[in-house]
VMD Tcl script that draws the C-alpha trace (Angstrom):
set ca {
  {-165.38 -153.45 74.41}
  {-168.13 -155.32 75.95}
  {-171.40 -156.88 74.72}
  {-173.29 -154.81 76.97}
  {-173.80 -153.12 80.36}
  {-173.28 -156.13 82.18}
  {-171.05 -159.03 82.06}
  {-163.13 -166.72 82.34}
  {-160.00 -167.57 82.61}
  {-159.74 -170.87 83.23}
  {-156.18 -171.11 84.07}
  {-154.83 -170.32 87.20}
  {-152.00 -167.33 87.52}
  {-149.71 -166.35 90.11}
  {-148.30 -163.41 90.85}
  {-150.27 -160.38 88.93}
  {-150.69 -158.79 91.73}
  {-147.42 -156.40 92.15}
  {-145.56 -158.35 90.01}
  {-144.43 -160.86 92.87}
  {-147.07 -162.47 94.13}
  {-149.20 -162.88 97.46}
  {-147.60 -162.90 100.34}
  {-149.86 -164.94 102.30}
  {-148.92 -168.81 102.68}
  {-151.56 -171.27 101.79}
  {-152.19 -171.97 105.03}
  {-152.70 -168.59 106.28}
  {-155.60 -168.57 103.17}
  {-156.91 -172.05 104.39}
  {-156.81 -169.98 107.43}
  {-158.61 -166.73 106.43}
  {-160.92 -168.95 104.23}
  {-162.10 -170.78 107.34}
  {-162.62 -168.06 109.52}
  {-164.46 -166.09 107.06}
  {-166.76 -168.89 105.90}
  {-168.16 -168.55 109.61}
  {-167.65 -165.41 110.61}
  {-170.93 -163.32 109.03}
  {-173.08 -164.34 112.49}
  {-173.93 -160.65 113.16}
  {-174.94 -157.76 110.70}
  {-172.14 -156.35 108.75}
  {-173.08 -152.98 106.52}
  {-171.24 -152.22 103.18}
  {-171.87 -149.30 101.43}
  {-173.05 -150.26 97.50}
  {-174.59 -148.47 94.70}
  {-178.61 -148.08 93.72}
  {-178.75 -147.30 89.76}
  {-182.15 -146.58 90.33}
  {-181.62 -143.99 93.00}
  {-178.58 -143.28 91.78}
  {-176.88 -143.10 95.26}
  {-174.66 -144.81 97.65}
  {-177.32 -146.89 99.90}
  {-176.47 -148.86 103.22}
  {-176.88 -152.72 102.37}
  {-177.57 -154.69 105.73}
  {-176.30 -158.29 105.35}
  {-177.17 -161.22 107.85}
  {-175.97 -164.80 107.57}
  {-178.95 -167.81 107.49}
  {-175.82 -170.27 107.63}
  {-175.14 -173.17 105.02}
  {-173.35 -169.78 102.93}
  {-177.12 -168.37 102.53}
  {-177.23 -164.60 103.34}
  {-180.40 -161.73 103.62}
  {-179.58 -158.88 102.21}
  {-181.74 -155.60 102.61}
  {-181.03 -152.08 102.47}
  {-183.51 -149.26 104.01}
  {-185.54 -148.82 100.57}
  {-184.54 -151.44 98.20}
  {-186.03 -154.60 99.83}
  {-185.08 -157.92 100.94}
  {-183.59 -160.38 99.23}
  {-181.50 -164.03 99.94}
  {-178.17 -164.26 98.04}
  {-176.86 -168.22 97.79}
  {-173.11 -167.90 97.01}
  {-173.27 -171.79 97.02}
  {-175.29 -171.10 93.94}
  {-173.47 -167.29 93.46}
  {-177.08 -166.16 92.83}
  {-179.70 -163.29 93.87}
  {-183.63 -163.95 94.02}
  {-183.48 -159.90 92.80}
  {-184.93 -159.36 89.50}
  {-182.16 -158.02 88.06}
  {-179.97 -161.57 88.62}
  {-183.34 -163.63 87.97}
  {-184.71 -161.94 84.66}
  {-181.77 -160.11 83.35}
  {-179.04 -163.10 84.23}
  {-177.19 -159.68 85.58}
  {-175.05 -159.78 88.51}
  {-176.66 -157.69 91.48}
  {-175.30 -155.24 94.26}
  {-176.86 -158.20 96.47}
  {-174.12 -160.43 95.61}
  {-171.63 -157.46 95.27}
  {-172.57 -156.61 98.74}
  {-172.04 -160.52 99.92}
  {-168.68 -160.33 98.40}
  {-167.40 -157.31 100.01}
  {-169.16 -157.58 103.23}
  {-166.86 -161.41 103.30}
  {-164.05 -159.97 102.75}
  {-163.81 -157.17 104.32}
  {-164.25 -159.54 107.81}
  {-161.63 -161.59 107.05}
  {-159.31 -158.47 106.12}
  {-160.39 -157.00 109.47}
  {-160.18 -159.73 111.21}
  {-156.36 -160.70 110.23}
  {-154.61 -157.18 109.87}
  {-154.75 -154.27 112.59}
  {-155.86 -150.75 113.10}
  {-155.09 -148.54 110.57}
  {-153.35 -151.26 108.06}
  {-156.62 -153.32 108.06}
  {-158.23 -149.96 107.00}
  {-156.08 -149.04 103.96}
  {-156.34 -152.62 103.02}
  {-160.17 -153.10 103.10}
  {-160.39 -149.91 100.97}
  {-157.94 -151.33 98.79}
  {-159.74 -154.48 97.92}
  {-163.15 -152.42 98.10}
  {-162.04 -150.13 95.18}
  {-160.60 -153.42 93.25}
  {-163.99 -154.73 93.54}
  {-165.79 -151.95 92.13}
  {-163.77 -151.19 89.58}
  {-164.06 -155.18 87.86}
  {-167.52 -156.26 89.00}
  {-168.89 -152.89 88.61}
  {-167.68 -152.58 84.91}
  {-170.17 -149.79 84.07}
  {-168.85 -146.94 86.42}
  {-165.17 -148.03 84.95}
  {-165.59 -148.94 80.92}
  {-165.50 -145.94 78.39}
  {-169.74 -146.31 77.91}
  {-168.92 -147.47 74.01}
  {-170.64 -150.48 73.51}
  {-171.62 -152.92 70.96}
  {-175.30 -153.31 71.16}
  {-175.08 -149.34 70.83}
  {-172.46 -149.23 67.51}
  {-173.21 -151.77 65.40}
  {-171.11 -150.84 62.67}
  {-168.11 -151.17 64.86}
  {-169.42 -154.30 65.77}
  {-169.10 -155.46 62.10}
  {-165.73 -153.67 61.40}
  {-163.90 -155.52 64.54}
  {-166.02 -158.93 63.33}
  {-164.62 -158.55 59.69}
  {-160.99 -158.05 60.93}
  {-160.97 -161.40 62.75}
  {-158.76 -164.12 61.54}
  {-158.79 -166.81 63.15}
  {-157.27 -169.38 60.22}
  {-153.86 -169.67 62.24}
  {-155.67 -171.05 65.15}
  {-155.75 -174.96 65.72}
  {-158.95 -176.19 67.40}
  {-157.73 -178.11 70.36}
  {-158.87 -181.20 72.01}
  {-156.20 -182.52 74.10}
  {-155.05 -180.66 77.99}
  {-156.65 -177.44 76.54}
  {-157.12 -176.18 80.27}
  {-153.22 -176.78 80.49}
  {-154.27 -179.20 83.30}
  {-156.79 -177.05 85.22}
  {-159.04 -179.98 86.71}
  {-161.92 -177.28 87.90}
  {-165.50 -177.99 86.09}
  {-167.34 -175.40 84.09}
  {-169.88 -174.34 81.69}
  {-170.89 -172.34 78.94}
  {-173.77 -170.14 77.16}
  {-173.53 -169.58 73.29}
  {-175.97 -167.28 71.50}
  {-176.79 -167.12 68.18}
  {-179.01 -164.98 66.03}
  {-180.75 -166.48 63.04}
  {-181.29 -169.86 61.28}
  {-183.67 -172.06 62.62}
  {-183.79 -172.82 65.71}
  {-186.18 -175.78 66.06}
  {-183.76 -177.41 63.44}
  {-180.42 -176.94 65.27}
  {-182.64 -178.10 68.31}
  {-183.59 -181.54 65.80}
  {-180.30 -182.25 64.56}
  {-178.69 -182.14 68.31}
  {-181.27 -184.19 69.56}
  {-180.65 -186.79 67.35}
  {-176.94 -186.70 68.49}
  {-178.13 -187.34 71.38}
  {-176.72 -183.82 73.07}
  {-179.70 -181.33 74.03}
  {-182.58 -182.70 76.21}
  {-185.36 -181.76 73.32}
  {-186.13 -181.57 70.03}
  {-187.30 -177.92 70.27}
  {-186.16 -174.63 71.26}
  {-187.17 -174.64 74.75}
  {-188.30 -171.64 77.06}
  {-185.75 -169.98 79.02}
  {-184.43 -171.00 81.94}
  {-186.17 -174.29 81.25}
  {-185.50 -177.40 83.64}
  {-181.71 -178.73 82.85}
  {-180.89 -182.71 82.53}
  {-177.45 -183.70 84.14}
  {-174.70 -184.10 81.17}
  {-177.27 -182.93 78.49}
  {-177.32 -179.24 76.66}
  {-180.14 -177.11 75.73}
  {-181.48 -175.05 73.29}
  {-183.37 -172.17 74.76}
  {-185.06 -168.84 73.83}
  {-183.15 -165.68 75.18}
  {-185.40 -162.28 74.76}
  {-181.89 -160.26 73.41}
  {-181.34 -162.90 70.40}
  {-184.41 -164.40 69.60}
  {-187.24 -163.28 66.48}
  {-189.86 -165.77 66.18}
  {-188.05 -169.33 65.50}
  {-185.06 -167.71 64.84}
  {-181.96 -166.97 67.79}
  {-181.22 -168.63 70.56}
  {-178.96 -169.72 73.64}
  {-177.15 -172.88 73.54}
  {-176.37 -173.76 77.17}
  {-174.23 -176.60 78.61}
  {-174.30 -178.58 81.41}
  {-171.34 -179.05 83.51}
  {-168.02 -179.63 81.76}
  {-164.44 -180.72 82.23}
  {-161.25 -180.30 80.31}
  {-161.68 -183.58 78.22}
  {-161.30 -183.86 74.68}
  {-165.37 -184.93 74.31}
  {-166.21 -181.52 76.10}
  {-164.35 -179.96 72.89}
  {-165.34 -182.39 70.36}
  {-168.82 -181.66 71.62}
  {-169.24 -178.13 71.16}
  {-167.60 -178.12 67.69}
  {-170.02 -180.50 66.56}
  {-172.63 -178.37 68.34}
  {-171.28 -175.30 66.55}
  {-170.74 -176.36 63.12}
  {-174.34 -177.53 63.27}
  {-175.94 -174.58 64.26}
  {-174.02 -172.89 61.43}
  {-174.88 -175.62 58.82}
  {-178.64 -174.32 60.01}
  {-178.08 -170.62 59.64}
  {-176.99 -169.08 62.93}
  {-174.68 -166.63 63.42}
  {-173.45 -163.80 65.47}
  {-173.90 -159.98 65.71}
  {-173.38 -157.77 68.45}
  {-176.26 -158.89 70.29}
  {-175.06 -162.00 70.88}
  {-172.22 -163.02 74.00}
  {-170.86 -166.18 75.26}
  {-171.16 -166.78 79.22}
  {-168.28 -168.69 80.77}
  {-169.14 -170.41 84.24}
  {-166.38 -171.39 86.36}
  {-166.48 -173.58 89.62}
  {-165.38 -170.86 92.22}
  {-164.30 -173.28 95.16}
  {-160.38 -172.57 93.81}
  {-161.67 -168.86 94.46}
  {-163.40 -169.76 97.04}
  {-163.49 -166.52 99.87}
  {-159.77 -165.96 100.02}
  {-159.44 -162.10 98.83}
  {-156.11 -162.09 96.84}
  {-157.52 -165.02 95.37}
  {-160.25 -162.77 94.21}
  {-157.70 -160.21 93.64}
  {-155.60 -162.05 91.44}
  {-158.49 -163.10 89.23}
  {-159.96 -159.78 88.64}
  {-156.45 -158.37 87.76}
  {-156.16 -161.67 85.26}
  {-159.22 -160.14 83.69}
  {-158.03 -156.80 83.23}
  {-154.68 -158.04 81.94}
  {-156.72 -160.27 79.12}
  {-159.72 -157.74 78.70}
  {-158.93 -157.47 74.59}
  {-159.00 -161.49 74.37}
  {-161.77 -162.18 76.66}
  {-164.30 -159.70 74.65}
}
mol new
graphics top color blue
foreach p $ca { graphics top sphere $p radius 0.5 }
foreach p [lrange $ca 0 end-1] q [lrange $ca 1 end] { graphics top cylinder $p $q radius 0.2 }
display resetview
């Protein structure tokens, strides 16, 4: 059950898809990967979903190079999607951290040439529907989940909190990415305790860029965290987002965030069904290679109960 209405592994997998695998070679994705990455020089037209028309809309998308795109459709504006930076200048991706039908749009409209552009006729059809309907069905998590949510049931919330056990569980340090080299980050919110004081104490540790809870989306500081305000946690001084800069599987990454942890708990924070923890993964494994996409959506599916 998620958080909310909108929402890694870390670990590669092979072979969820059909139980065998892909059977593209590497090079034939190096292949695909390269053509696609240039291949957006006219405009391409998806089909994506307005929640506040509640229709299926054309979305026109045109490439500005460097992997910059516009993206307009014929009554919901104009609006440049990075997926350097995988991010929207829409409201909904730059006040409600939400991921957009912008970037959904991007994603299909990428794929869907290099599908077309490999396979023929009526195969490259069936396939490009195929992915389509994958796509929609994982990134588009509302039309799919059972619409029972956490921030809606609170009590449930609680029930599935209490049940946890998590005393058989070592912390790890060491190779906890099970030698994944790819860099990452993470958002942890809290509700409660004092904020300015968790902000203090880390400080002083010399982890978080200030001594205060800061504003969100304040200015970051290369390998320093922050304390910030988030509007779905935070109550006056209390609540709050804890966000890191970039990491890598080393034991001080892990050492690092269980010291930041244990001291926002020593200042009162905890957890309720408000709060979520974002996971931000370097997508140049991923890159634009579709069954890479695939196979990572399908890895979330198969590990939906751990993940949330």
């Amino acid at each position: 059950m998620p958080k909310r209405r909108s929402n890694t592994i870390a670990n590669t997998t092979e072979g969820l898809i059909g139980g065998s695998g892909s059977n593209l070679s590497e090079g034939i994705i190096e292949d695909l990967v390269n053509a696609v990455n240039g291949r957006l020089d006219n405009i391409v037209t998806v089909q994506g979903l307005s929640r506040t028309r509640n229709r299926i809309e054309d979305i026109n998308i045109v490439s500005l190079g460097n992997n910059r795109y516009e993206v307009s459709s014929t009554e919901g504006g104009t609006y440049i999607v990075d997926m350097n930076e995988n991010s929207c200048e829409c409201g909904q991706y730059v006040y409600r951290n939400e991921c957009c039908r912008h970037l959904i749009a991007v994603r299909e409209a990428l794929g869907e040439v290099a599908e077309v552009d490999t396979i023929n006729n009526v195969e490259a059809t069936r396939r490009a529907k195929d992915i389509r309907d994958e796509i929609n069905r994982n990134i588009r998590g509302e039309e799919q989940d059972d619409n029972h949510f956490y921030t809606d049931n609170e009590a449930d919330f609680d029930n599935d909190f209490e049940e946890i056990n998590d005393d058989s569980i070592e912390y790890e340090y060491e190779n906890v990415l099970n030698g994944n080299n790819s860099t990452f980050g993470v958002e942890l919110e809290f509700v409660g305790g004092d904020a300015n004081a968790i902000a203090r104490e880390l400080y002083e540790l010399g982890i978080v860029i200030s001594h205060r809870r800061l504003s969100y989306h304040s200015r970051s500081e290369p390998g320093k965290w922050k304390l910030e305000r988030d509007g779905s946690v935070s109550d006056g001084d209390a609540g709050g987002e804890i966000v890191s800069p970039i990491l890598k599987d080393t034991p001080e990454t892990w050492e690092q965030i269980k010291v930041i942890c244990d001291v926002a708990k020593r200042h009162g924070a905890r957890v309720d069904q408000r709060c979520g923890g974002h996971v931000h993964i370097n997508m140049e494994k991923l890159d634009t290679a579709r069954q890479r996409w695939r196979r990572f959506f399908k890895t979330i599916e198969v590990y939906e109960d751990c993940i949330y």
